[in-house]
C-alpha positions as CSV (number, residue, x, y, z in Angstrom):
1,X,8.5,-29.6,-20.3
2,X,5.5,-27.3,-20.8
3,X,2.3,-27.7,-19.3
4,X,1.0,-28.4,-23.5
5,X,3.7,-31.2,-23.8
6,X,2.7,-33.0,-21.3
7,X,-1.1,-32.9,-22.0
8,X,0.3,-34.0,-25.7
9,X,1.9,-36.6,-24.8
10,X,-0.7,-38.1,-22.1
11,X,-2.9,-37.6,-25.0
12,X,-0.2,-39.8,-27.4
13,X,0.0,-42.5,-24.4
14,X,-4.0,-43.0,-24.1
15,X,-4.6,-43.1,-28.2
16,X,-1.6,-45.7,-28.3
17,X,-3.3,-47.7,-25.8
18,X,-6.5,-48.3,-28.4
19,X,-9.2,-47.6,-25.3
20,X,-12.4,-49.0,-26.4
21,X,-14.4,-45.9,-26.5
22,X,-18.1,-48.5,-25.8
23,X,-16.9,-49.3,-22.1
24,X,-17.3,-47.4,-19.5
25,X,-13.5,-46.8,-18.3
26,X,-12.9,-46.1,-22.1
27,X,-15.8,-43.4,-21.8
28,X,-14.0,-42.3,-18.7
29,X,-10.9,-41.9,-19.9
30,X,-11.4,-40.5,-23.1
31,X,-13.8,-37.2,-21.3
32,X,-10.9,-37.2,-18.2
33,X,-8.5,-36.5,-21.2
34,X,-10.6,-34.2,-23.3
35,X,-11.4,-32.1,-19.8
36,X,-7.9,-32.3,-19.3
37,X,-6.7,-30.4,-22.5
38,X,-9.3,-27.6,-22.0
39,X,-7.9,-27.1,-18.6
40,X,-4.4,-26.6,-20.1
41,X,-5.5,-24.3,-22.6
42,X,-7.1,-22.3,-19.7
43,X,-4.4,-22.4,-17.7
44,X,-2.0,-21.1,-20.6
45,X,-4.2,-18.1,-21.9
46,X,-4.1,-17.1,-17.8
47,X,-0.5,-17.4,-18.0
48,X,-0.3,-14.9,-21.1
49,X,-2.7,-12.7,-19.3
50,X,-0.8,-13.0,-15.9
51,X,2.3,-11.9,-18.2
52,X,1.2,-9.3,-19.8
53,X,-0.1,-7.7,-16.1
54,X,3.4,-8.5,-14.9
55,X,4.6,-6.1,-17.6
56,X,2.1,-3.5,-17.6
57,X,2.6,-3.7,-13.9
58,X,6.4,-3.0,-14.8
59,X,5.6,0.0,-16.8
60,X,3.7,1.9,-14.6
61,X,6.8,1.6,-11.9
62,X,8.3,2.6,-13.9
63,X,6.3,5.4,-14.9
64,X,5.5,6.4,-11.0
65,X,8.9,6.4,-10.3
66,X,10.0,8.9,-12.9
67,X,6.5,10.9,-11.8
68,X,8.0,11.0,-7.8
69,X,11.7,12.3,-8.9
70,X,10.1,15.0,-11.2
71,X,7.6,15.8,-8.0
72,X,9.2,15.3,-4.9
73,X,12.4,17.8,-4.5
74,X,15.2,15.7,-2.9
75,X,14.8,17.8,0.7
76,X,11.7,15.6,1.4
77,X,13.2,12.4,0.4
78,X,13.7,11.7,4.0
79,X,17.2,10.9,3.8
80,X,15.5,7.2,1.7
81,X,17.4,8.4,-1.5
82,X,21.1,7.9,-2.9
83,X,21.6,11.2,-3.2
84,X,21.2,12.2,0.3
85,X,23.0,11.7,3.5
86,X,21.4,11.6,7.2
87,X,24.1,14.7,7.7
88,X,22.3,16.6,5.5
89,X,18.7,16.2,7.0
90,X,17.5,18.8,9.5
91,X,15.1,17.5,12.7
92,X,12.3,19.2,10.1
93,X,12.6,17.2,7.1
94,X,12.5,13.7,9.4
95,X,10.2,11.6,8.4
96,X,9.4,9.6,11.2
97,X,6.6,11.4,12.9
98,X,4.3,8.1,13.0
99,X,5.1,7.9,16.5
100,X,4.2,12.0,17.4
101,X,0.9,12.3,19.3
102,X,-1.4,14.5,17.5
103,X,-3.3,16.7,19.8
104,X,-6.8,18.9,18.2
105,X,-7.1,22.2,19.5
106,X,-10.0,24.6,18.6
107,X,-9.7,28.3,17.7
108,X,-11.7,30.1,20.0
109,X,-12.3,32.8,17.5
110,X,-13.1,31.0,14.8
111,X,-13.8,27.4,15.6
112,X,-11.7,26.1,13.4
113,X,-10.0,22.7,14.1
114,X,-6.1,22.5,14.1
115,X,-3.7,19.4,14.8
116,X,-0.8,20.0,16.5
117,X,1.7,17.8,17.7
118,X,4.2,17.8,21.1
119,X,6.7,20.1,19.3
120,X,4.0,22.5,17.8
121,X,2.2,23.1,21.6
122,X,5.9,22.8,23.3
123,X,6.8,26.2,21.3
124,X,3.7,27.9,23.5
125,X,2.0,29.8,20.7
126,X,0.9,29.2,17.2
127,X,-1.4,31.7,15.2
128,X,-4.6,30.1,13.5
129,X,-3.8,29.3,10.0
130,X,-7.7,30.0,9.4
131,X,-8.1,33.8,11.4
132,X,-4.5,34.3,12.3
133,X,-5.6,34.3,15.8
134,X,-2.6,33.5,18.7
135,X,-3.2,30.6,20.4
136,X,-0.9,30.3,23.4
137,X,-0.5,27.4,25.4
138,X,0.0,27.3,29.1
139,X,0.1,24.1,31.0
140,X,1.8,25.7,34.2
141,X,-1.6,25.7,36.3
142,X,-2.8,22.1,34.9
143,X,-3.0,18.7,37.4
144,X,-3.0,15.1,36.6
145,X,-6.3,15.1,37.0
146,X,-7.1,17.6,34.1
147,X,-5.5,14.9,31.9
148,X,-7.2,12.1,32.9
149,X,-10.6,11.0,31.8
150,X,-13.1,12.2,29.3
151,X,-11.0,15.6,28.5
152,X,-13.7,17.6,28.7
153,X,-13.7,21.1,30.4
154,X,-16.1,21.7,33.3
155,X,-18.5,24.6,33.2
């Protein structure tokens, strides 16, 4: 039974019950009921609005979704799609670098500021995407003690 029914036939139950509408409980009553109905009519004309959210909602899934397959090529799918197999992912198209350190490095030529993660600095070099300087990376002379504290390098 619907929210409307029931407020129908409360209101059916109270007018059968002939409430003298000069006493106070009557009074009561009578406004507890009539506040009663206008909360079901609120209540309903949210429901429609929550309903027609829900389905706009819907749509633009929908939409997205058809926007990311014409977008996305399926080699950065990360392996999350039916059309791909783990087999046919290389260690490059893995997704899962949320766990890879990201360390900044400076170009000394250009000052520009360049991420890099364990892989990129492991390789040795890298040219600066900004001056096409190479910036090589040697960490055979470095100590603990270089990485430890602030980072910062003594003049």
């Amino acid at each position: 039974m619907k929210l409307t029914e029931k407020m129908s036939y409360l209101q059916g139950l109270l007018e059968g019950l002939d409430i003298d509408r000069n006493t106070k409980e009557g009074k009561a009553l009578l406004q507890m009921s009539e506040v009663m109905q206008e909360l079901v009519l609120y209540v309903e004309d949210l429901q429609s609005q929550v309903d027609e959210l829900t389905e706009l909602c819907d749509i633009l899934d929908e939409d997205l979704g058809a926007v990311e397959d014409d977008f996305y090529d399926d080699e950065f799918c990360g392996g999350d799609c039916d059309n791909c197999d783990e087999e046919d992912l290389d260690d490059e198209d893995s997704f899962d670098d949320e766990d890879d350190e990201l360390y900044e490095v400076t170009c000394p030529t250009c000052g520009d500021t360049i991420m890099l993660d364990e892989s990129m600095i492991e390789e040795g070099s890298i040219n600066c995407p900004n001056c096409n300087e190479l910036l090589e990376f040697d960490y055979d002379d470095l100590t603990i003690e270089d990485f430890e504290g602030d980072n910062t390098p003594e003049e």
